[in-house]
C-alpha positions, 0 to 999 in steps of 0.5 A: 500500500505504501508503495502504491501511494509513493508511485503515485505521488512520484506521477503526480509530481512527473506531471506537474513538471510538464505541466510547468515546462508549457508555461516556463521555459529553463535551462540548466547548464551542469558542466564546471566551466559553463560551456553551454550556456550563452551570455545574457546580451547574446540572449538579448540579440537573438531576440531582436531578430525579426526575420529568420538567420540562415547559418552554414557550415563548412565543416564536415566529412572525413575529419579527426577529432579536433575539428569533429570537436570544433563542428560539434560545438558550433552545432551546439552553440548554434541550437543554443541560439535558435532556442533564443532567436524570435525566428528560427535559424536555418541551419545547414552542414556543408562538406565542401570536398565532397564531389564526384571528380577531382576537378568538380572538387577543386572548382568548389573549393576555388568558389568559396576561396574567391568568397573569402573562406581561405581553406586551411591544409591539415596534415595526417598519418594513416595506419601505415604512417603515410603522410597525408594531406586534407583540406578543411574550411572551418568557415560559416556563412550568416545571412540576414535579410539581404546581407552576408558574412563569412566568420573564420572559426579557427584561430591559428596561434604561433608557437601552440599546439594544434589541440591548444589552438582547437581549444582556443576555436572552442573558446571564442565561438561565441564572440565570433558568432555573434560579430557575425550576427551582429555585423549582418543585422546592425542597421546603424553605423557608428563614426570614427576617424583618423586625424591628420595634419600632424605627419601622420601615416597616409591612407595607404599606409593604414589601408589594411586596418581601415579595411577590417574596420569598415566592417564595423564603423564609418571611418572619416579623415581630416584636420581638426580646424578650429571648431572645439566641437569636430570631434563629438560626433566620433565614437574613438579617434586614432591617431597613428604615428604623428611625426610633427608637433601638435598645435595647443589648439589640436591639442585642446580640441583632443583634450575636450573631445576626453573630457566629453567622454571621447576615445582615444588610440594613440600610436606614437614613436618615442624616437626619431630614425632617419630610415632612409639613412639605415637603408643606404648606409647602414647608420641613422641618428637617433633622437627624441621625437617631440610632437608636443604632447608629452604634457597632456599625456602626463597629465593623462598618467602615461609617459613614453620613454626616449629610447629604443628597444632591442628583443632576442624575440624578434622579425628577421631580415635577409642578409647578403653574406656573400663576399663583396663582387661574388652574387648576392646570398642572402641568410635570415638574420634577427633584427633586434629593432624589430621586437615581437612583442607579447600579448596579455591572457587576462584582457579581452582586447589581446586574449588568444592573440599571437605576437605583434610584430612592432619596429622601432618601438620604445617603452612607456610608463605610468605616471601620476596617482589618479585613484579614478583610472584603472589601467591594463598591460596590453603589450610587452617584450620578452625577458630579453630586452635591451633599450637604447637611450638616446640620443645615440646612432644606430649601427646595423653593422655592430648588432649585439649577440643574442647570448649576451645576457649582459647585454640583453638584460631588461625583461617585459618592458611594457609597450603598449597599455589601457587606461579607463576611467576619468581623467583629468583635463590639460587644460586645467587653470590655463587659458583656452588657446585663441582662433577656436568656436564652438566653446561653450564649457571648458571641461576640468574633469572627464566622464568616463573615458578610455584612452589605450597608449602605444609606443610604436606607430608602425604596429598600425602600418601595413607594407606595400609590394610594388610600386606605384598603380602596380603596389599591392597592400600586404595585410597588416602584420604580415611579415614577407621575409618569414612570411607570417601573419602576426596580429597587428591587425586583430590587436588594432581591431580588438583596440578599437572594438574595446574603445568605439563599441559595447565592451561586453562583447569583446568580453565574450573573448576571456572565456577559458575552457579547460582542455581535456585531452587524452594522454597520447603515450597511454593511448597507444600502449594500453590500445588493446587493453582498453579494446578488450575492458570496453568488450568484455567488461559489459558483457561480464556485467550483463553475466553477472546480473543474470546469474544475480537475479536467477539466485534472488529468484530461486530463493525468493520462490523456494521459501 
């Protein structure tokens, strides 16, 4: 009798819980690192699509475990947002190398190349440890009403291990997702702009990052002029590489455009090089490069240093070792001048980011005691630097050896930082510079602002190849001697996401999943026993279980 009332109690109970699931809809994650839950703003954006997302996958076929790991999680993520979205997404797979001819493949694989889904080359061993290669492409397409965007899901980090760079995929899915569907249903575009008039790099020269960043902004260029007010239409202003000195009218308008709560990217040299010379000759002077700012980015808590950084972690160049008359030979040498510098974990800005490539870089400090800033490292050399204080002259010909820890004796020197708070105005108890309209208060005090300082301008220049109408634009960070793309661009683009748009997305980027691989030694040892356990240990049970209840049933009958 009691245990005819537990079942019925434990039914009614059962039927409450679907009665309840009609009216309330919950999701319960049980996993330690909350791998499938999806952020409250991702939440949010789901539930502003009015009209259905069309999402494709190209991943798929004969696969190995970590990219079958990559395509079941963006699968996941994907059904996870479909339970959100106002309308349903269109979801499809697409194996891409699946075709009848080796010709019909290629053709394929030349389309979605010319889309922009660069496929990228795995290389596997079969069972006779042949080498073979297969050609994967870990893109999807997200189509929205009438526009389109490709999202590259594999992120390819120097120096990590294929697994650790599945991982780091894994990881940010969600941010690379939902810029993809953000990009494809923003209806509105905000402003940003480079200033110009100071000996600032030209547009060819920022060509490639203003590219990426088209994806998100109207990007504008130009003088400030005279009206204090140009500036506050613009969510972040860059200013990249300025080799002449600002007007204490420029800098007033920078200044109050801060104080207004405006953004700021500073790309500054804190030394002048001739290159021309170092190209010809081999030796250039170098000397501090005043721009007349080193008062306001005093009073802002930053100063850039008046030297030269030299980095064992760093580019190379070809060198002609040939003797003097015989053909050229050239080897890769380091050069020292041409730091790869570090990229922080703990920021969303640089997470998951390989080196950037600098040249001529120089370091830079905190200053002051404003208790209303908060500040982040953002780049930094490696544990073997040398800073050249100037002025001094650089001699290509006498570059120091790389095991001379004497020499190369400074570690993590910091290039480049985030500041973010409120900061206090340049102008403060001085006079407002004459020749400006617009003015109508004169801010002391800023509201909440962000200002992220870089000592080397040429982290934001692309190369060219060629010259002239046959010049082509390298994308930035794009080394043609050692033929690698460093970050420059991601790092400048991340930059100016953190600056001109909700950082909560960018945010999306500092989630860690721990990476729970299998002990490749083990695996390969213990191959056969585990075989064997997985075989024969269920059928043990199922004979075991048998032979319990036969007893449990012949006793209980004999009685």
């Amino acid at each position: 009798m009691v245990g005819k009332k537990i079942n019925l109690l434990v039914f009614l109970i059962a039927i409450l819980l679907v009665a309840l699931s009609f009216f309330y809809f919950f999701r319960i994650d049980l996993t330690s690192d909350k791998r499938y839950s999806i952020s409250p703003q991702t939440k949010e954006l789901m539930q502003n699509t009015n009209e259905p997302l069309s999402i494709t996958l190209y991943l798929d076929g004969e696969l190995n475990p970590g990219f079958q790991r990559l395509k079941k999680s963006t699968t996941e993520l994907v059904d996870e947002l479909d339970v959100f979205a106002r309308k349903s997404i269109d979801f499809q797979i697409i194996n891409p190398s699946e075709a009848t001819s080796n010709e019909i493949r290629e053709k394929k694989h030349a389309e979605l190349a010319a889309q922009g889904m660069t496929p990228t080359a795995i290389y596997e061993r079969d069972k006779e440890g042949k080498a073979i290669q297969k050609i994967v492409f870990p893109w999807i397409k997200i189509a929205y009403k009438n526009k389109t965007v490709y999202v590259n899901l594999l992120k390819n980090i120097r120096g990590f291990s294929g697994e650790e760079n599945l991982n780091i995929s894994i990881e940010s899915l969600e941010f690379e997702l939902t810029d993809g569907i953000r990009r494809v249903m923003k209806t509105s575009v905000s402003k940003i702009a480079f200033i110009e008039g100071h000996g600032e790099l030209n547009e060819a020269e920022t060509y490639s990052i203003s590219k990426a960043l088209s994806r998100y902004f109207q990007i504008d260029r130009g003088i400030l002029g005279t009206d204090a007010t140009i500036l506050n239409p613009y969510k972040a202003i860059i200013i990249a590489r300025p080799t002449t000195p600002f007007s204490e009218k420029d800098k007033f308008i920078i200044d109050q455009y801060i104080m207004q709560g405006g953004n700021v990217l500073w790309l500054l040299d804190g030394v002048r090089i001739a290159r021309e010379n170092l190209s010809t000759s081999g030796l250039s002077p170098a000397m501090e490069l005043d721009v007349n700012l080193s008062d306001q980015l005093f009073k802002y808590g930053v100063r850039i240093n008046a030297n030269l950084l030299q980095d064992v972690q760093c580019a190379q160049i070809p060198i002609n070792i040939a003797p003097v008359g015989e053909k050229p030979q050239f080897e890769p040498s380091p050069w020292f001048f041409a730091p790869l510098l570090l990229t922080s974990y703990q920021h969303p800005i640089t997470k998951n980011l390989t080196e950037v490539r600098s040249e001529f870089a120089s370091s830079l400090e905190i200053v002051g005691e404003n208790k209303d800033i908060r500040t982040a490292l953002l780049l930094a050399t490696s544990d073997n630097t040398h800073a050249i204080t100037t002025p001094a002259t650089i001699d290509l010909g006498a570059m120091p050896n790389p095991n001379d820890k004497s020499y190369f004796n400074q570690a993590y020197l910091p290039v480049a930082v985030l500041l973010e708070g409120k900061f206090r105005s340049n102008f403060e108890n001085r006079l407002v510079p004459e020749g400006l309209s617009g003015i109508e208060q004169v801010r002391s005090n800023s509201l909440a602002s962000k200002q992220i300082m870089i000592a080397d301008g040429d982290i934001i220049r692309n190369e060219t190849n060629g010259v002239a109408s046959d010049s082509t634009t390298l994308p930035l960070g794009f080394d043609r001697f050692m033929n690698q793309q460093f970050g420059n661009r991601d790092f400048i683009q991340n930059a100016v996401l953190y600056l001109a748009d909700d950082p909560r997305w960018l945010e999306l980027r500092s989630r860690s999943l721990k990476l729970r691989l299998l002990n490749k030694r083990l695996v390969t040892d213990e191959k056969l026993f585990w075989q064997l356990f997985n075989v024969i240990t269920p059928l043990l049970l199922l004979i075991i279980a048998g032979i319990v209840y036969q007893l449990l049933r012949k006793r209980r009958y004999t009685r």
